[in-house]
C-alpha positions in Angstrom: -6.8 1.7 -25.9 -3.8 -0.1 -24.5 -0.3 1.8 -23.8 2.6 -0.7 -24.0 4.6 -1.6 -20.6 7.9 0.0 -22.3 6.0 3.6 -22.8 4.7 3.1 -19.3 8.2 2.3 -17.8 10.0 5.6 -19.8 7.3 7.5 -18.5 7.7 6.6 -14.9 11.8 6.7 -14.8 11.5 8.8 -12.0 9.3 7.2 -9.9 10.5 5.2 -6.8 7.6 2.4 -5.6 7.6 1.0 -2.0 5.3 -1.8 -1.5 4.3 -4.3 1.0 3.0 -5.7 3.9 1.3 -3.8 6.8 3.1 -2.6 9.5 6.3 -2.8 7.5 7.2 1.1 8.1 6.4 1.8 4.2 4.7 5.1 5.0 7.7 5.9 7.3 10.2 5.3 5.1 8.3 6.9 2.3 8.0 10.2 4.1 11.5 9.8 5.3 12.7 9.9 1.5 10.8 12.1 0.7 12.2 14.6 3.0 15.7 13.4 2.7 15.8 13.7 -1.6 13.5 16.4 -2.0 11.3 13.9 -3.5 7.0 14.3 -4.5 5.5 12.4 -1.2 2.8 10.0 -2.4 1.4 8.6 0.7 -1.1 5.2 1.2 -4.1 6.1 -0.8 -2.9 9.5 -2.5 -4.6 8.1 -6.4 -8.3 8.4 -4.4 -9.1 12.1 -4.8 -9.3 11.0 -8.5 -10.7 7.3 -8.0 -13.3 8.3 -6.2 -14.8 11.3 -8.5 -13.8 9.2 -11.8 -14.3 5.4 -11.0 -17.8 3.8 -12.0 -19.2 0.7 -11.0 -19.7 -1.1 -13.9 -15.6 -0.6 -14.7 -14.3 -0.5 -11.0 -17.0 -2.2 -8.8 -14.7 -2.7 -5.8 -13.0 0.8 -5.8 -16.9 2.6 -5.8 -17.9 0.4 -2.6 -17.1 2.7 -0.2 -19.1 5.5 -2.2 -22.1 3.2 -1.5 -21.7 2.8 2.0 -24.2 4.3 4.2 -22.9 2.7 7.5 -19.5 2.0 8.3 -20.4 -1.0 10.7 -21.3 -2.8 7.2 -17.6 -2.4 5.7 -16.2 -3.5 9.7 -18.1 -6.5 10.0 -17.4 -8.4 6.0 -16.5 -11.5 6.6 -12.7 -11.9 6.3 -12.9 -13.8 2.7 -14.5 -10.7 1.9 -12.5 -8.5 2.8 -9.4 -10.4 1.9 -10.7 -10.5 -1.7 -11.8 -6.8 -2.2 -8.6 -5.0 -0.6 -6.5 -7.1 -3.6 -9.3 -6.1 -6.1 -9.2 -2.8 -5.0 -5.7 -2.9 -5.8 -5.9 -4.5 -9.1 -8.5 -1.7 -10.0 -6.7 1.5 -8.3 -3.5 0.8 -10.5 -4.3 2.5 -13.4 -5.3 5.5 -11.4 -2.0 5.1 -9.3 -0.1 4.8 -13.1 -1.5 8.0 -14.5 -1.0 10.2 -11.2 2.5 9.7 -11.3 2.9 9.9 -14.9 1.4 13.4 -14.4 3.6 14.8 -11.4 6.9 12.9 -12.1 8.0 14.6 -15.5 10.4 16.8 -13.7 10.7 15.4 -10.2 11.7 12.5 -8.6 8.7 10.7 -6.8 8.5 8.2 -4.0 5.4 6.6 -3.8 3.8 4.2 -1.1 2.0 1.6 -3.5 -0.9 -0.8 -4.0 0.0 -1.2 -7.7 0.6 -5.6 -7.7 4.3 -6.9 -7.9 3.4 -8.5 -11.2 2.2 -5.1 -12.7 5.4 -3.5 -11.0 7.9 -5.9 -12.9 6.2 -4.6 -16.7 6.0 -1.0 -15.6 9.6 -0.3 -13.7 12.6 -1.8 -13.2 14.6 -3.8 -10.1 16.4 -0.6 -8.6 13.1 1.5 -8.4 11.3 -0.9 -6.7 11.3 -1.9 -2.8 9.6 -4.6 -0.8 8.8 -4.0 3.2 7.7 -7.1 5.1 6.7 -7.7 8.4 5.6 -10.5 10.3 2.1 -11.5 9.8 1.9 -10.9 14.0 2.6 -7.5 13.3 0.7 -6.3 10.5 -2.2 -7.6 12.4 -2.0 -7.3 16.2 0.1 -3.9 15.7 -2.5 -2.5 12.6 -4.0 0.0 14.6 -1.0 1.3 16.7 0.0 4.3 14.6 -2.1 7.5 14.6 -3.5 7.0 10.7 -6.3 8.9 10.7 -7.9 6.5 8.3 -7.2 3.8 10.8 -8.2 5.4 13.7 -11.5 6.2 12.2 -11.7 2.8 11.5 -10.9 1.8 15.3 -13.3 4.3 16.2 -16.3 2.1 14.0 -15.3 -1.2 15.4 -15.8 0.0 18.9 -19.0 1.7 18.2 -20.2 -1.4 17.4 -22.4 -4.0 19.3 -20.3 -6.9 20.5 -17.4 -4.7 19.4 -14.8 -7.5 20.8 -16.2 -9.7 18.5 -16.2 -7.6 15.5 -12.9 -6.6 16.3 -11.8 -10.2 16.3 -13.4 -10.8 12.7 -11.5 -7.8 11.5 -8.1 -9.2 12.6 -8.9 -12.7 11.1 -9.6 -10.5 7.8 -6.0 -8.8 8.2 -4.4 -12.0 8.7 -5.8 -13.6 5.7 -4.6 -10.2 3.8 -1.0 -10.6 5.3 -1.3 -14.4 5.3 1.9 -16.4 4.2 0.6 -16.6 0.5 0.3 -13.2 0.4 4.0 -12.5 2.1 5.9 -14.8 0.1 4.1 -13.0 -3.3 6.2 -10.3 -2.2 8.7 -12.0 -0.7 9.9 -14.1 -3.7 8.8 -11.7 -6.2 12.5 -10.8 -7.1 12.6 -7.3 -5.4 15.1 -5.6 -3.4 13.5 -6.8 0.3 13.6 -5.2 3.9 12.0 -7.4 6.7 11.2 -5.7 9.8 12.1 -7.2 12.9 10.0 -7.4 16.0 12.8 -7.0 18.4 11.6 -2.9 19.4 14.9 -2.0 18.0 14.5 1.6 15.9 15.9 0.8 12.8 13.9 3.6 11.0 17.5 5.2 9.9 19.1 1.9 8.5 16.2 1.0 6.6 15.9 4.6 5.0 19.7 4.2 4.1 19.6 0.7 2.7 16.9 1.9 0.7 18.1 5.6 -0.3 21.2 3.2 -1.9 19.5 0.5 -3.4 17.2 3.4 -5.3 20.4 5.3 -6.2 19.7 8.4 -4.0 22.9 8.2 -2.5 26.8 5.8 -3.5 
């Protein structure tokens, strides 16, 4: 079975999608919305309560990978290629899950959402003014990826220290967050045709002006 974009994008008029790069302030700014509009907060990751109960391995291989994990030093130390290509796939995989989540909390609430869903899914399923793009430069996302109190990310810091030759790993990690924020990557978002905020690296708090310039583009407020 196959439901047209068009049904897809009625069905989802109320959802607002942030997307990006890492250490852009999406979740930030999502929360931030969220609390500002009265909006349903979908955080980084919110689709894998379902994904991981419903997704199988012979349909979504890269989503069931962490399922099959019995030591975390094995996901720390992929090599970057690796890791590159299944955080993408992952994506790719988790957008269907990600499509009928908000289908089924949005029907009488506005929603802003913090998404992995591709740019080139994005522009079948919703349209220009429900759609942001937070970038950050790629010496951000990486050197910076770990300075936030993410509990997902912190667990992860945790692994990579527990590790032998943990400066080492930690190094092959980083490699595999540059190659995710690499310059292909960016300018996929960047020239995808979406409203775009790029962070600066100038320890400036622009948290407020970002959430405004947002809030308007989206509608939320003239």
């Amino acid at each position: 079975m196959k439901i047209e974009n068009n049904i897809l994008k009625h069905y989802l008029k109320n959802v607002y999608f942030i997307t990006g790069t890492a250490y852009a302030g999406k979740s930030t700014t999502v929360k931030m919305l969220a609390d500002r509009y009265d909006m349903v907060f979908c955080g980084e990751n919110y689709h894998i309560a379902v994904s991981d109960v419903v997704a199988t391995p012979d349909v979504q291989p890269d989503l069931c990978y962490r399922k099959s994990l019995t030591d975390w030093k094995d996901f720390v130390t992929r090599s970057p290629e690796e890791y590159e290509r299944w955080i993408y796939n992952s994506q790719k995989e988790g957008a269907g899950f990600e499509v009928a989540e908000l289908i089924s909390i949005s029907r009488d609430r506005k929603v802003i959402v913090d998404t992995s869903i591709p740019v080139d899914v994005l522009k079948e399923i919703s349209d220009y003014n429900h759609v942001a793009v937070m970038l950050s430069p790629q010496s951000m996302s990486v050197e910076r990826f770990f300075d936030r109190d993410d509990p997902d990310k912190q667990f992860l810091l945790g692994v990579i220290e527990s590790c032998e030759n943990s400066e080492a790993v930690m190094e092959n990690y980083k490699r595999g967050l540059a190659l995710i924020n690499s310059k292909k990557h960016y300018d996929e978002y960047a020239e995808s045709g979406f409203f775009t905020v790029i962070r600066q690296d100038n320890g400036k708090d622009t948290r407020e002006e970002v959430c405004d310039a947002i809030a308007k583009h989206f509608g939320l407020i003239q």
